[in-house]
TORKEFI-27552 format. One record per residue (C-alpha): x, y, z; residue in three letters. Coordinates in steps of 0.2 Angstrom, whole numbers, plus 5000, padded with zeros to 4 digits. Layout:
% TORKEFI-27552
XYZala
...
END
This chain:
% TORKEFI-27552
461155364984unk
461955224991unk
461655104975unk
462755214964unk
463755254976unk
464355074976unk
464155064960unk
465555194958unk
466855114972unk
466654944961unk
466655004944unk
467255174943unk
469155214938unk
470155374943unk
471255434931unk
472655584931unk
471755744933unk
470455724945unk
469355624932unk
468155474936unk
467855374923unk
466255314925unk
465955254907unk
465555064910unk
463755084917unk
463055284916unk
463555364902unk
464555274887unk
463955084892unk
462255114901unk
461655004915unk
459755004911unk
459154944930unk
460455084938unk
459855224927unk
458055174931unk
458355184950unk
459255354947unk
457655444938unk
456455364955unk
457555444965unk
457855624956unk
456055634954unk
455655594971unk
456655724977unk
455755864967unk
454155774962unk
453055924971unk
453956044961unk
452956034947unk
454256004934unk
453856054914unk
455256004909unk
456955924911unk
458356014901unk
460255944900unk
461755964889unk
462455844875unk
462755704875unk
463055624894unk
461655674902unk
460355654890unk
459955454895unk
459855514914unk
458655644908unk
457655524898unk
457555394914unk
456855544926unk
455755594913unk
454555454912unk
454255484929unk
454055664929unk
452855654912unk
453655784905unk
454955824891unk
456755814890unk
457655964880unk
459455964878unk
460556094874unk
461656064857unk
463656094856unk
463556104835unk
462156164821unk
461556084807unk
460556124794unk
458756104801unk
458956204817unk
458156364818unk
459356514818unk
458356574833unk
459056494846unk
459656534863unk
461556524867unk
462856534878unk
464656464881unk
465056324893unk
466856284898unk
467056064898unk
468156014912unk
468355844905unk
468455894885unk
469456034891unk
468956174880unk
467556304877unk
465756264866unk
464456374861unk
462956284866unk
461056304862unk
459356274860unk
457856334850unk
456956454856unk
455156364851unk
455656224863unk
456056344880unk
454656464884unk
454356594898unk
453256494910unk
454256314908unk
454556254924unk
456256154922unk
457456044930unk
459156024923unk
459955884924unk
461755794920unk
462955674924unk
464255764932unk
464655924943unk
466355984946unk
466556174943unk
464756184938unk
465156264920unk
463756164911unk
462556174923unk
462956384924unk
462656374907unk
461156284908unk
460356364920unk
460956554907unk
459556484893unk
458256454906unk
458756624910unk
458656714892unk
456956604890unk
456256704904unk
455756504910unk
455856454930unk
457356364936unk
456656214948unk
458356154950unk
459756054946unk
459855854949unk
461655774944unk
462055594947unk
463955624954unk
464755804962unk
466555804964unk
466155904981unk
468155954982unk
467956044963unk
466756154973unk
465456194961unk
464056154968unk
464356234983unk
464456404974unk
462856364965unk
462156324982unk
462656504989unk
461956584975unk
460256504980unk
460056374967unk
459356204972unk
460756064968unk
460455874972unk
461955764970unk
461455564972unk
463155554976unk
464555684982unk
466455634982unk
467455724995unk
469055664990unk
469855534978unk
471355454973unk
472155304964unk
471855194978unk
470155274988unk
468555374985unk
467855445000unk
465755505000unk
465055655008unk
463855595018unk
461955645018unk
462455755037unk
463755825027unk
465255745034unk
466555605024unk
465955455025unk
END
């Protein structure tokens, strides 16, 4: 998607580790007419899927989500990284590895809201080694629901993450893939595959 894209060459910062912040327009500080164009274009690349049900992770991906969601017509779901009181024991759960936090959370969601027979798209912010969306894509799993597939704003194509989900059959569409990225250039894949 050419429009976030740009966005990210003029507003994104790369910082020691690989990491992009991206904080000033999609998910700290969030640029309302950019999300907007970025729901269009998720749902109209699986808007014949017929899609129940978006599902992310907390907490960055939930306002993507929640833009693609009011074009699909249908619920968002996002898996939880801590319990309180008025959540259900019964819950699915598995353990996802953050690349950005650094460490390892038990995440979850309640089995009354994921059902055998959803159709769901997951859907988050980022993609690097693909530990959240694996995780994700384990509670569709346990809930016996069907994976539609995975929609994420920005892949770190050189982390290589989604390229393993791809080989193992799952549908991943990245609006924006970076190939390669230092202090002083991000380079995009482009939509024939190559740099760009």
């Amino acid at each position: 998607m050419k429009l976030l894209e740009e966005r990210i060459l003029r507003d994104g910062k790369v910082y020691p580790g690989e990491v992009l912040k991206v904080g000033g327009f999609l998910n700290h500080l969030i640029d309302d007419g950019l999300l907007e164009e970025i729901g269009k274009d998720i749902h109209a690349h699986f808007s014949g899927d017929g899609v129940t049900k978006l599902m992310t992770i907390e907490a960055s991906g939930i306002a993507i989500a929640c833009y693609a969601a009011r074009h699909f017509h249908a619920p968002v779901l996002f898996a939880k990284k801590s319990k309180t009181a008025n959540i259900s024991s019964d819950c699915y759960t598995t353990e996802v590895v953050s690349y950005t936090h650094g460490g390892k959370s038990t995440v979850f969601v309640e089995k009354e809201y994921l059902r055998a027979g959803d159709r769901v798209l997951i859907i988050d912010d980022f993609l690097a080694h693909g530990e959240a969306l694996r995780g994700l894509i384990e509670l569709v799993r346990q809930a016996g629901a069907e994976l539609v597939g995975c929609a994420v704003a920005v892949e770190k194509g050189f982390q290589g993450g989604g390229d393993e989900l791809r080989a193992k059959g799952v549908r991943v569409y990245s609006l924006a893939i970076i190939d390669s990225m230092t202090d002083d250039e991000i380079v995009f894949r482009s939509e024939d595959g190559s740099a760009s």
